[in-house]
NUTORDO-708802 format. One record per residue (C-alpha): residue in one letter; x, y, z. Coordinates in steps of 0.2 Angstrom, whole numbers, padded with zeros to 4 digits, always signed. Layout:
! NUTORDO-708802
aXYZ...
This chain:
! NUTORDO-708802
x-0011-0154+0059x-0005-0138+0060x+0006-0131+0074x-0001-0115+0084x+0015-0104+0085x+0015-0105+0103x+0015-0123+0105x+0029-0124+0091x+0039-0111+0100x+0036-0124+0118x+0041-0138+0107x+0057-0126+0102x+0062-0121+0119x+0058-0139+0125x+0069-0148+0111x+0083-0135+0115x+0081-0138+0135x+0082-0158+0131x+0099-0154+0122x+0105-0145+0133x+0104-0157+0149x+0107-0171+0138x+0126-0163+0134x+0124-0158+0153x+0122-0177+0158x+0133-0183+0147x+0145-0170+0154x+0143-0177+0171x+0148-0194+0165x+0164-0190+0158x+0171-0181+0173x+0163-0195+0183x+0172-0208+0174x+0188-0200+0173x+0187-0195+0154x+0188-0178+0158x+0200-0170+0174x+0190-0165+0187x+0205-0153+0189x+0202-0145+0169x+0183-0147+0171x+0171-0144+0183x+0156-0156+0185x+0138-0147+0180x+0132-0152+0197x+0147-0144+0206x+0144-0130+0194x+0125-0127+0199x+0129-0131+0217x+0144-0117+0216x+0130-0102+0212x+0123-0101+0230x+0141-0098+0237x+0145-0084+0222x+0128-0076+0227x+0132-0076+0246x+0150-0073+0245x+0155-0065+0228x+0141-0054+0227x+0133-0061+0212x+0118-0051+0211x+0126-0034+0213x+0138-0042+0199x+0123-0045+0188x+0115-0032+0191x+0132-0019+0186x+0134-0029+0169x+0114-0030+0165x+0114-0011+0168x+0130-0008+0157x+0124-0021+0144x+0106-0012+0143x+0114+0006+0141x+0126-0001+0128x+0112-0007+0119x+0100+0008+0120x+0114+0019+0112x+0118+0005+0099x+0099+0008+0095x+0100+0027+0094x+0111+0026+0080x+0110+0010+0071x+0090+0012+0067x+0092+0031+0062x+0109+0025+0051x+0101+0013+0043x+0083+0020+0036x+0093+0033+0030x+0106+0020+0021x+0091+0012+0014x+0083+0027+0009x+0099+0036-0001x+0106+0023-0012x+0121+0029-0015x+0125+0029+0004x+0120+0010+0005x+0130+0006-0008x+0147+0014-0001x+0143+0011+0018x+0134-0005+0018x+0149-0016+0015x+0160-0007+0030x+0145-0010+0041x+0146-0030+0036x+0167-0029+0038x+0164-0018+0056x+0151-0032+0061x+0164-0047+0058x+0179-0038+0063x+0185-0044+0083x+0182-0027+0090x+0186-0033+0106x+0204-0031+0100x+0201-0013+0101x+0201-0011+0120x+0218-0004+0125x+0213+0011+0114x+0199+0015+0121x+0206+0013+0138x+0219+0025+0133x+0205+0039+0125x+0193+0034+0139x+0201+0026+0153x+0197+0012+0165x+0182+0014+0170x+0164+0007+0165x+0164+0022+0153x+0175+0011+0140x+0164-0006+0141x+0148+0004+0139x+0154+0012+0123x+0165-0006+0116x+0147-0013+0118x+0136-0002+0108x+0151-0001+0093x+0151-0020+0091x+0129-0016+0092x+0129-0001+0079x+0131-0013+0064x+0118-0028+0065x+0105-0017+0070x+0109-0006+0056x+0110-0019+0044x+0094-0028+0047x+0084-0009+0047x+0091-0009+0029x+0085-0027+0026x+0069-0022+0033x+0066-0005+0026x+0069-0012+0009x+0059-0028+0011x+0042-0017+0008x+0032-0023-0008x+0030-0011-0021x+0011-0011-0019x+0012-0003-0004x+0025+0010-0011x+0013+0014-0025x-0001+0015-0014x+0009+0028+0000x+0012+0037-0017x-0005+0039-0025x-0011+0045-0006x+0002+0056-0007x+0011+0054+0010x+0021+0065+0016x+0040+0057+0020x+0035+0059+0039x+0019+0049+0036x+0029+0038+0025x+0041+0033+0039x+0028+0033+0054x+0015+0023+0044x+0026+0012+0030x+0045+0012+0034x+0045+0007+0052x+0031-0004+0053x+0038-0015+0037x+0057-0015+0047x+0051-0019+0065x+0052-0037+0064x+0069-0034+0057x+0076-0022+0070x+0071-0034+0081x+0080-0046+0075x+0097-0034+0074x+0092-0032+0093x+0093-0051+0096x+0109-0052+0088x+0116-0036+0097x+0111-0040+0113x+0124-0057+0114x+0138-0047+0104x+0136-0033+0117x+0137-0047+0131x+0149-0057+0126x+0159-0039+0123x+0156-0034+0139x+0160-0049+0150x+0174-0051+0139x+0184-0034+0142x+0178-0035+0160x+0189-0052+0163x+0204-0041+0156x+0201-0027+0164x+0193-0031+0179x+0180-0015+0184x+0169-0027+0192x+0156-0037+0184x+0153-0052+0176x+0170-0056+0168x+0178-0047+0184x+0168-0065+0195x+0174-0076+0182x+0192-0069+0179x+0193-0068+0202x+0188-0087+0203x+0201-0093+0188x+0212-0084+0199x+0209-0092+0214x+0208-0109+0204x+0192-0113+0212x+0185-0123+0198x+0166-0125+0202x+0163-0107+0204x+0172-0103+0188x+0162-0115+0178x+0147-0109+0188x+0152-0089+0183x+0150-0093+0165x+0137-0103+0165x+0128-0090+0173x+0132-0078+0159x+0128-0090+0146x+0110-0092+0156x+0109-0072+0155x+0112-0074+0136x+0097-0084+0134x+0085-0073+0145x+0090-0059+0135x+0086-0067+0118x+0070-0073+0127x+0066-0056+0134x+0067-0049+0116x+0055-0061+0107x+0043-0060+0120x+0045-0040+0116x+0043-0044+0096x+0031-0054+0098x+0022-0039+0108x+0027-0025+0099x+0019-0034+0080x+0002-0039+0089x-0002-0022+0093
């Protein structure tokens, strides 16, 4: 019998949460037993028992709330140029040709590298994690509006043609329709690079998110809350990706 996509995606999410507490569990033991120092890593339960004290005393919300706005704006400008940049690499060929391998090499390279640069053109200041994050977004959602734009069947090319569409018509009606579930894709991927980006310069530079909360309780060597920090990130990570496929999902029904 055949799966209904919703209940193979609750199988999904429900084979990926049984992993996840399994290595959670498993975790738990090895701390517990003395495999792992308790003084290297934190158990999971002292870890989820640490985030009511981070809400309370380290602010966590208004932490969350600072790096979900600058990860959202990063990725809305990653948007504005990656989709336009690459419908118009997959429309002129000889631009794809000569770009699209800089925009593999730029999606690969550890950009993050880049950040006393752009503290020195831009500053400190949340100016400079905003625009890291949409540079290391710019290049998958490009690539996958190429992959999508070109993934149109020649049928539907031939038929645009002999109704003689205009390019407008071409790319409202053919082009954008065909490469959504691509962009989308490019989003997902963008959304955690941007993230990780982001928390990432924050716990070097400290301008008070994220990677501010988790670089503070390192710090401070209180353990619990550290562990607790990041698993919070990686939590916001997975309703990010989550958020997205809900919006693909209803963005292609309608």
């Amino acid at each position: 019998m055949t799966l209904r996509p919703a209940s193979r995606r609750a199988q999904n999410r429900l084979a990926t949460w049984g992993v996840i507490l399994a290595l959670g569990v498993a975790l738990q033991v090895m701390v517990e037993t003395g495999a792992l120092s308790r003084y290297v890593v934190s158990p999971p339960t002292e870890a989820l028992g640490s985030l009511g004290e981070l809400f309370v005393e380290d602010r966590l919300a208004q932490v969350f709330l600072l790096t979900l706005g600058m990860t959202f704006v990063a990725a809305a400008c990653a948007i504005a140029v990656g989709v336009p940049l690459g419908l118009l690499l997959a429309r002129v060929e000889l631009l794809r040709r000569s770009f699209e391998s800089w925009l593999g090499a730029a999606f690969s390279a550890p950009l993050v590298l880049l950040y006393p640069l752009f503290l020195v053109i831009l500053g400190r200041g949340l100016g400079t994690l905003i625009v890291m994050g949409a540079l290391v977004g710019i290049a998958p959602i490009a690539l996958k509006t190429i992959e999508g734009a070109r993934s149109i069947p020649p049928v539907l090319e031939n038929v645009a043609r002999s109704m003689n569409m205009t390019q407008g018509q071409r790319l409202r009606l053919l082009v954008i329709p065909a490469a959504l579930p691509s962009v989308f894709a490019g989003v997902r991927i963008a959304l955690i690079y941007i993230l990780i980006n982001i928390v990432a310069i924050d716990f070097l530079v400290s301008l008070g998110g994220l990677g501010s909360l988790v670089a503070a309780t390192y710090d401070r060597y209180d353990m619990p809350a550290m562990y607790g920090s990041i698993l919070f990130v990686i939590l916001t990570s997975i309703a990010f990706f989550t958020l997205i496929e809900a919006g693909e999902r209803w963005l292609t029904r309608r």
